[in-house]
LOKE-107290 format. One record per residue (C-alpha): x, y, z; residue in one letter. Coordinates in nm, 2 decimals. Layout:
REM LOKE-107290
X / Y / Z / a;
...
This chain:
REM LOKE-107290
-0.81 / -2.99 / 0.60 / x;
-0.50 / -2.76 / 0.64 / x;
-0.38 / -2.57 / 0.37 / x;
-0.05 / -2.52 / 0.27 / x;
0.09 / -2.20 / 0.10 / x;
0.45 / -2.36 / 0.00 / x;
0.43 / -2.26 / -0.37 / x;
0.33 / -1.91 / -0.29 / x;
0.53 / -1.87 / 0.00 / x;
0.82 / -1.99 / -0.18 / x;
0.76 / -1.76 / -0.47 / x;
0.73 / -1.43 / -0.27 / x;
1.03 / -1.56 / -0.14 / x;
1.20 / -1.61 / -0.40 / x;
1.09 / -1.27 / -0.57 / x;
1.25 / -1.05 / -0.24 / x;
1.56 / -1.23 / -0.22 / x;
1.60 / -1.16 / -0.62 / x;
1.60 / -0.83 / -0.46 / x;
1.88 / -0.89 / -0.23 / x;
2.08 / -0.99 / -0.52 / x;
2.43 / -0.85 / -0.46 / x;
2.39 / -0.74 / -0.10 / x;
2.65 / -0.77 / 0.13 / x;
2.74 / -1.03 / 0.41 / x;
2.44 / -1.20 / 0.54 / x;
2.16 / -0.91 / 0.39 / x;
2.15 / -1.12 / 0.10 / x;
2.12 / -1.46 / 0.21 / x;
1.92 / -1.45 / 0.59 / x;
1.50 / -1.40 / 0.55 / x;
1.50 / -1.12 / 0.85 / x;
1.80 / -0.95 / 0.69 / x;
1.71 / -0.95 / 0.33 / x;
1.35 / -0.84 / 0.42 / x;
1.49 / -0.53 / 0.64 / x;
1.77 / -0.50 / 0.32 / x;
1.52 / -0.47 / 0.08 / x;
1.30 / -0.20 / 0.23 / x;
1.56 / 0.00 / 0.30 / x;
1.69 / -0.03 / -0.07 / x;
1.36 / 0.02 / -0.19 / x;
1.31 / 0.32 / 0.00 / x;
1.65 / 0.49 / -0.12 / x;
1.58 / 0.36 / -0.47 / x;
1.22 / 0.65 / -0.40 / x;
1.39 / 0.94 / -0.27 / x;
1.65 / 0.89 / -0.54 / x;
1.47 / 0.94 / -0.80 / x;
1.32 / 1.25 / -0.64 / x;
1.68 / 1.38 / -0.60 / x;
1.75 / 1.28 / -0.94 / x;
1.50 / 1.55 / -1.00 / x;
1.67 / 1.86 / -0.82 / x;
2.02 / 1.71 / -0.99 / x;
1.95 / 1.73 / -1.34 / x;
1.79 / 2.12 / -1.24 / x;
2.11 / 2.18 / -1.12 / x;
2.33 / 2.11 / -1.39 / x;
2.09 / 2.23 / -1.66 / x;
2.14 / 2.55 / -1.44 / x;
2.51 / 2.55 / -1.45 / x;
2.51 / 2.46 / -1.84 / x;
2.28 / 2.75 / -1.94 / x;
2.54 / 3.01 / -1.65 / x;
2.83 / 2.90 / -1.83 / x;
2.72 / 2.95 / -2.21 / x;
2.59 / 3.21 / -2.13 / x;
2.83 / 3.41 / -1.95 / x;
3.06 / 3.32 / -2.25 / x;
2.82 / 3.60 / -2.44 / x;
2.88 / 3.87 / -2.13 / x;
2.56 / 3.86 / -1.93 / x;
2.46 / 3.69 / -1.60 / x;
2.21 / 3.37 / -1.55 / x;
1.97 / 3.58 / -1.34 / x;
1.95 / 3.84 / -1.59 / x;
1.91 / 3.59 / -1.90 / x;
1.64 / 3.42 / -1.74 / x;
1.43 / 3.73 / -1.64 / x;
1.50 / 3.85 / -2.00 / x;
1.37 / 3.52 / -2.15 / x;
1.04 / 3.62 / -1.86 / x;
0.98 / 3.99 / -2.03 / x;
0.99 / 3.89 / -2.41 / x;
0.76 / 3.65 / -2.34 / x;
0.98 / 3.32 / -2.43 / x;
0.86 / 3.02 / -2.25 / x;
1.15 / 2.75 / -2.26 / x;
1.25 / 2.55 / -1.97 / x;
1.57 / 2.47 / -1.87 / x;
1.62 / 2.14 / -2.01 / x;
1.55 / 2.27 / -2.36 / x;
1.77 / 2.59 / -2.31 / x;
2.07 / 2.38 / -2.19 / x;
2.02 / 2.17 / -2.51 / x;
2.02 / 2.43 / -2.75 / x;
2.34 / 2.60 / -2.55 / x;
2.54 / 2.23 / -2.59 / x;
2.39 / 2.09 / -2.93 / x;
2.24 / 2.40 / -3.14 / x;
2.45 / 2.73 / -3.08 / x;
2.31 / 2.96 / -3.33 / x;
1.98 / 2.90 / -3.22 / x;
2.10 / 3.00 / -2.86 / x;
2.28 / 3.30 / -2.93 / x;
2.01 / 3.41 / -3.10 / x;
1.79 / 3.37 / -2.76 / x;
2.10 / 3.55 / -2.61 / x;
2.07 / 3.85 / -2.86 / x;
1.65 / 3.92 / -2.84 / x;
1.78 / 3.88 / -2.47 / x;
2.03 / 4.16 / -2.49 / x;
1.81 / 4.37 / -2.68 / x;
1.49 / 4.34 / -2.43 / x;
């Protein structure tokens, strides 16, 4: 007796062209399309959110340059200051306390200064 895999078939499907959603011209609506469509959606969708990575670096980066430049030293030389007295905050956390906490950053700025 044959067996038939309509439910399943129909469900997987179902599940790729939920996908497709909102794709344009017939990548949304033709199997062969939307399968191609989806893979390469789904494969942008990975590498973006490796990029998203490198992004966010790079504006923590020019947060922390442009506060502290305000306070008459350079990035590279705040950074390597932060190195020799032995303060071990990453960038996400130092561009937070330049934006939400400014004491607590000039302060950094100062034992910078002072190294």
């Amino acid at each position: 007796m044959r067996v038939k895999s309509v439910v399943y078939t129909r469900q997987k499907k179902k599940k790729i062209f939920r996908f497709a959603k909102g794709s344009y011209a017939a990548k949304k609506n033709r199997w062969r399309m939307v399968i191609q469509q989806v893979e390469k959606s789904l494969s942008y969708a990975y590498t973006g959110r490796k990029d998203n990575k490198a992004n966010f670096r790079t504006l923590w980066i020019v947060r922390l340059n442009a506060a502290v430049r305000e306070e008459g030293i350079s990035y590279n030389r705040f950074i390597a200051g932060l190195r020799k007295a032995n303060i071990l905050i990453d960038r996400k956390m130092l561009a937070e306390m330049a934006v939400n906490d400014n004491p607590a950053f000039k302060q950094l700025i100062e034992i910078v200064k002072a190294v």
